[in-house]
Backbone bond lengths (Angstrom), bond angles and torsions (degrees), N, CA, C in turn:
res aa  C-N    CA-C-N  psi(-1)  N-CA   C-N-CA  omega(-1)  CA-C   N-CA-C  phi
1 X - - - 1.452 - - 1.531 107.88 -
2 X 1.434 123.65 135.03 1.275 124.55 175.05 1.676 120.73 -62.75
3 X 1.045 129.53 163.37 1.351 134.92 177.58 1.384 104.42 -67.39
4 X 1.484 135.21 -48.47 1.523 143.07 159.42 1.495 108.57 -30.44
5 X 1.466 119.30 -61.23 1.498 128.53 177.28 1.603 97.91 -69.19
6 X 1.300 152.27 -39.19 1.540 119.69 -169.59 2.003 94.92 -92.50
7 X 1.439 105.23 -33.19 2.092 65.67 154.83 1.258 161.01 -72.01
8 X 1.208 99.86 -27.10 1.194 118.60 147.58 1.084 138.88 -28.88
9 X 0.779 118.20 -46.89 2.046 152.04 -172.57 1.425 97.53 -101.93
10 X 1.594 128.46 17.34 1.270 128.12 -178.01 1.599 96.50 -123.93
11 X 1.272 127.01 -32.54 1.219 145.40 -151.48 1.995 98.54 -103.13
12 X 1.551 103.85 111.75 1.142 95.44 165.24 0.972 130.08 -135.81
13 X 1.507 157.09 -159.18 0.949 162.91 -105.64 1.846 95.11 -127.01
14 X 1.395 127.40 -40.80 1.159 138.75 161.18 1.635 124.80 -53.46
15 X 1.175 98.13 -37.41 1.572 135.64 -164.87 1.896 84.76 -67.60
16 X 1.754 108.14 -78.15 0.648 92.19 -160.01 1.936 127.50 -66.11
17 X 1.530 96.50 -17.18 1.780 110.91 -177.49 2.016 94.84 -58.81
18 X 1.198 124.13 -55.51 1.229 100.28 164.35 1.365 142.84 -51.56
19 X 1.432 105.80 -21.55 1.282 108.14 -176.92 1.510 113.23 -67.44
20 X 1.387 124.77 -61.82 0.985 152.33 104.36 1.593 118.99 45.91
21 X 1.147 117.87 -91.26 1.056 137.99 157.48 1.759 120.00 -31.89
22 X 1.925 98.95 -71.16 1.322 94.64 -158.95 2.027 89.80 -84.69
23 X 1.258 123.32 1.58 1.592 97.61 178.74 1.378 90.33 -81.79
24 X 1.510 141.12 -42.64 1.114 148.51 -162.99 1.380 102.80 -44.78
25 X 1.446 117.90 -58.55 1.795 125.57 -166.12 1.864 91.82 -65.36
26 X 1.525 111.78 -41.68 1.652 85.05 177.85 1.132 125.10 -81.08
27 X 1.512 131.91 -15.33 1.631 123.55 154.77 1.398 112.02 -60.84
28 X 0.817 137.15 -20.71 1.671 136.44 164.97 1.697 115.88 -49.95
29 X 1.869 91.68 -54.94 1.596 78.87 -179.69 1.589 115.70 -113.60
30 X 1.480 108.99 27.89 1.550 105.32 164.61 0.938 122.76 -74.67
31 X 1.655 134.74 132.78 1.634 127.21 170.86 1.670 130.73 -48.06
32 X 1.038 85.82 -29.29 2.022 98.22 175.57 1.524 104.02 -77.82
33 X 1.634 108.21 -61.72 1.934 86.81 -161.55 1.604 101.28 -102.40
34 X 1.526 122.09 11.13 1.424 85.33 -179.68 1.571 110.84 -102.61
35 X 1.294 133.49 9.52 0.945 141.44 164.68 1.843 114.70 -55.25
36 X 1.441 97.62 -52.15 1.693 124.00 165.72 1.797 94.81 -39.16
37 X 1.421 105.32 -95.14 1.430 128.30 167.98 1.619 112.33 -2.15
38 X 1.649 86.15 -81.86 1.801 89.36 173.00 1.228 115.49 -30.53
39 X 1.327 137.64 -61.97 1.606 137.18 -130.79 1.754 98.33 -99.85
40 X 1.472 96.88 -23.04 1.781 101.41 164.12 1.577 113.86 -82.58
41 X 0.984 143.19 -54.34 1.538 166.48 -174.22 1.886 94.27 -89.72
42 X 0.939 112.08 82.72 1.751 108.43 163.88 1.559 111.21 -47.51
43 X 1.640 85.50 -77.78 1.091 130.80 -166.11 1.688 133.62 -86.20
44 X 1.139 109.42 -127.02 1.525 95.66 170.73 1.970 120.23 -100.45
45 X 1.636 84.91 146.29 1.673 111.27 -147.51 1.577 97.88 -65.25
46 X 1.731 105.01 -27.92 1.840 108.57 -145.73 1.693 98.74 -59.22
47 X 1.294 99.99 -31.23 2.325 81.16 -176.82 1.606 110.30 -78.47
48 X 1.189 121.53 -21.57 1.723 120.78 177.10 1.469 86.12 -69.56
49 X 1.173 133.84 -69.62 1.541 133.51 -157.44 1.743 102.64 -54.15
50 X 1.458 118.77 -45.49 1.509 118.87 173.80 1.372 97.25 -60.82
51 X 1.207 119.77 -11.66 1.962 93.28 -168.05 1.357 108.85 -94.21
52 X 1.681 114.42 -29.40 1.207 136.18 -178.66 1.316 114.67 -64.34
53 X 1.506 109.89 -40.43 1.225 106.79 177.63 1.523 111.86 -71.44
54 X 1.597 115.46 -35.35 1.544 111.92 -174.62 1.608 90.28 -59.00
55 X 1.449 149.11 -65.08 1.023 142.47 -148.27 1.416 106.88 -64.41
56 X 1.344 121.79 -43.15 2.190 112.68 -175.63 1.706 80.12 -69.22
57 X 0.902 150.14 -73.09 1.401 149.02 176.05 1.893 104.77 8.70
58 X 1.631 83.74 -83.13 1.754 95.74 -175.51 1.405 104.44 -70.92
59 X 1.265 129.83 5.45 1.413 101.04 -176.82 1.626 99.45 -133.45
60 X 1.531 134.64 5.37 1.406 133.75 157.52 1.409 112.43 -106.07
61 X 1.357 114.33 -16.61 1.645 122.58 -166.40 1.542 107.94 -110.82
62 X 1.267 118.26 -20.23 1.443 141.15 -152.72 1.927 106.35 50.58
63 X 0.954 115.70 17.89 1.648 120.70 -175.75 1.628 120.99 -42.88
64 X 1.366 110.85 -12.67 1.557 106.16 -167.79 1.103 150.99 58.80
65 X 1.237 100.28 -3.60 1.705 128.30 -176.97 1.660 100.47 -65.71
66 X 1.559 120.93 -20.02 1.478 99.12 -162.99 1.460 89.70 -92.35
67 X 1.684 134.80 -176.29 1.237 109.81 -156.40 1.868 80.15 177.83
68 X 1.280 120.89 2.06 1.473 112.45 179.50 1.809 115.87 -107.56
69 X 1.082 113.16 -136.87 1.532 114.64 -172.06 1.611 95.01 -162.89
70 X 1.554 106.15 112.07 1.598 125.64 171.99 1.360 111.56 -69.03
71 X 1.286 124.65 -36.96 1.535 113.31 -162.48 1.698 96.16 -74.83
72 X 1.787 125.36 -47.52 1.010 120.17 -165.78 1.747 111.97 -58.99
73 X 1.059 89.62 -32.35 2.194 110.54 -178.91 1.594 91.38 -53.21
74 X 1.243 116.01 -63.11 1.339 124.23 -166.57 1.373 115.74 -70.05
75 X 1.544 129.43 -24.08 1.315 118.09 176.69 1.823 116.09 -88.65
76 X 1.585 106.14 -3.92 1.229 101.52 172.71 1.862 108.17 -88.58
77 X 0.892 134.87 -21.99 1.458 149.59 157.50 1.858 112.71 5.96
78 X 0.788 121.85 39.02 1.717 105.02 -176.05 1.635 115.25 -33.61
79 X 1.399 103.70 121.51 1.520 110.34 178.48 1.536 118.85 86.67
80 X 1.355 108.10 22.64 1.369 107.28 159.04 1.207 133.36 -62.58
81 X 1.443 128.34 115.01 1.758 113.16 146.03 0.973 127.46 -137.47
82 X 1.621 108.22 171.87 1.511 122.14 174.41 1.591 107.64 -2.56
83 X 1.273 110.21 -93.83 1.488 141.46 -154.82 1.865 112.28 -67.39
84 X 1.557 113.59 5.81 1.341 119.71 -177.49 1.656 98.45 -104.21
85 X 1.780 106.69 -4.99 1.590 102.83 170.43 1.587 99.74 -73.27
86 X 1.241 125.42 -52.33 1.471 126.84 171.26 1.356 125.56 -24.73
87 X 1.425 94.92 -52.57 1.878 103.95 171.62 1.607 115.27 -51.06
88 X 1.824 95.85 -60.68 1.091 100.24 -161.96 1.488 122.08 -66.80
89 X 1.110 113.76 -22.64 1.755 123.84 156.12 1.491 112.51 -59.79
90 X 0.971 95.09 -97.59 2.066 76.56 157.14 1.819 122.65 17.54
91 X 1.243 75.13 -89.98 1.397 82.98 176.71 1.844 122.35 -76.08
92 X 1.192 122.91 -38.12 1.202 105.13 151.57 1.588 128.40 -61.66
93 X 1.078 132.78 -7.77 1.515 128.41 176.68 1.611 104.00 -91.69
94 X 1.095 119.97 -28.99 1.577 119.49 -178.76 1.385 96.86 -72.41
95 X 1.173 125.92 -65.78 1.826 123.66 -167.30 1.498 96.49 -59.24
96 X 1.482 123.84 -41.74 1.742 101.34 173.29 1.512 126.54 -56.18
97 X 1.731 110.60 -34.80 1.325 98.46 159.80 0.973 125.40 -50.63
98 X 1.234 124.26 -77.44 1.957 134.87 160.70 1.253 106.20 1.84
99 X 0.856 122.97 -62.06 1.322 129.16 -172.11 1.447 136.09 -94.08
100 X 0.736 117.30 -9.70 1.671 123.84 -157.17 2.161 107.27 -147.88
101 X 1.332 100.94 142.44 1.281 97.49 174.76 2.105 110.69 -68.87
102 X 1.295 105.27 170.35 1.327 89.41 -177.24 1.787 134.28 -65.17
103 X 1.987 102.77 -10.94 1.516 86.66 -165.58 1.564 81.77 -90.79
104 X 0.990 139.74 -29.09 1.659 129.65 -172.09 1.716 100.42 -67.24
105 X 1.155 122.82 -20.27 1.772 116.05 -157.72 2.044 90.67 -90.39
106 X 1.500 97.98 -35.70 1.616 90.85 161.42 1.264 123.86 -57.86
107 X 1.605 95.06 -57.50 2.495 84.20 -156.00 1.691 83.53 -62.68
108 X 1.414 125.81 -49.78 1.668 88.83 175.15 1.341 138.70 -29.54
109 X 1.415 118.91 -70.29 1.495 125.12 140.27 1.211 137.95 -12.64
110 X 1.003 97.20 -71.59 2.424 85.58 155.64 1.198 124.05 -69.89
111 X 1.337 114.10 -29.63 1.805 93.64 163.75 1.372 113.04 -70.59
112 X 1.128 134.89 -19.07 1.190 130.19 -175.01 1.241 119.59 -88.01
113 X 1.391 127.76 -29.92 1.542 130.42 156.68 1.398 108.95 -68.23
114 X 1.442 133.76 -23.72 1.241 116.23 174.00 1.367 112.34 -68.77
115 X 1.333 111.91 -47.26 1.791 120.99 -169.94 1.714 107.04 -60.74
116 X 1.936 107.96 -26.35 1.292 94.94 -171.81 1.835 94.54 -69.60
117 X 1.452 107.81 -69.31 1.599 113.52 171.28 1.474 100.62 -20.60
118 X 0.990 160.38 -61.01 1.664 146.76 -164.63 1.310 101.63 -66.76
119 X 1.201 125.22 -62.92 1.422 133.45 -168.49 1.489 100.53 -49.89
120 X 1.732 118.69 -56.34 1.884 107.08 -145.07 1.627 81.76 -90.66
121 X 1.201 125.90 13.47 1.930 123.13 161.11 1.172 111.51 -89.27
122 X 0.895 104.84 -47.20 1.776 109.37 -174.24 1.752 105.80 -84.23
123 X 1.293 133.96 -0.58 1.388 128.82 169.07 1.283 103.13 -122.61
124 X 1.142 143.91 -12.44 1.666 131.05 -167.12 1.613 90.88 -148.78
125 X 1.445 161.59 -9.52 1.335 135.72 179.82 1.854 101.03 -79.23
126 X 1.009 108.93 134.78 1.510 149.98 148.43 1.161 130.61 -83.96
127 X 1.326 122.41 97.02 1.433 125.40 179.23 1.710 103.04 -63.27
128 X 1.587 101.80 150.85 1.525 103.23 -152.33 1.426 128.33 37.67
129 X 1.612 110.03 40.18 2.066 88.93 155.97 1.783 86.48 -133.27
130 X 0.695 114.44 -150.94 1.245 127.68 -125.07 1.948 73.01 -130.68
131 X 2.008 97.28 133.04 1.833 107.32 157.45 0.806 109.27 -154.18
132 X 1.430 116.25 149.73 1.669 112.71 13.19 1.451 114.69 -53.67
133 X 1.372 149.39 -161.55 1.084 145.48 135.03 1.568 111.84 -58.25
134 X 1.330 102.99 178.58 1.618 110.52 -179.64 1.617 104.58 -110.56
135 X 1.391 117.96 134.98 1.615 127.50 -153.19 1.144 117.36 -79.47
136 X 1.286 109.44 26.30 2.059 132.34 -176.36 1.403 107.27 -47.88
């Protein structure tokens, strides 16, 4: 069995509701993204947090449960930029430490720099300017 397949098989469904959860409570009270957050999320968090979880779901478990479209989520966003993917890694890589031994706190971690890389391409690249963008 590959090293990919026994983490995997380390990572569960619990795993990810913590994950989940406690990065969630620190985008809440960071100054950079929860302002973002707020103005998407009024109100109550529990169906973004169910959705989040379906998504680490389908994308560490392959489970299928997630069933929406991130880029469209993300281009309605008031106050997006470039450089709040930075944060938000940030802060998801610290709660994976917290939480998780180191080879699981990675493949989290690379999926999550990949999805940021998809996302700040598909909302901010410009054919002919210049990338990343510049952090203006």
């Amino acid at each position: 069995m590959s090293e990919t397949a026994t983490l995997i098989g380390e990572i569960t469904e619990d795993a990810i509701h913590r994950l989940v959860d406690t990065f969630y409570g620190k985008v809440r009270a960071d100054p950079e993204l929860a302002p973002i957050f707020h103005r998407a999320i009024p109100g109550d968090w529990e169906p973004h947090l169910a959705t989040m979880r379906a998504f680490w779901s389908s994308v560490m478990l392959t489970s299928g449960r997630y069933k929406g479209n991130p880029m469209i989520k993300h281009m309605r966003l008031d106050g997006m930029k470039p450089q709040l993917f930075t944060r938000w890694l940030a802060l998801f890589g610290e709660t994976c430490t917290e939480l998780f031994e180191p080879e699981i706190g990675d493949a989290f971690r690379i999926k999550a720099a990949r999805i940021a890389e998809s996302l700040q391409l598909g909302l901010f690249y410009k054919p002919g300017q210049p990338w990343p963008p510049t952090m203006a």
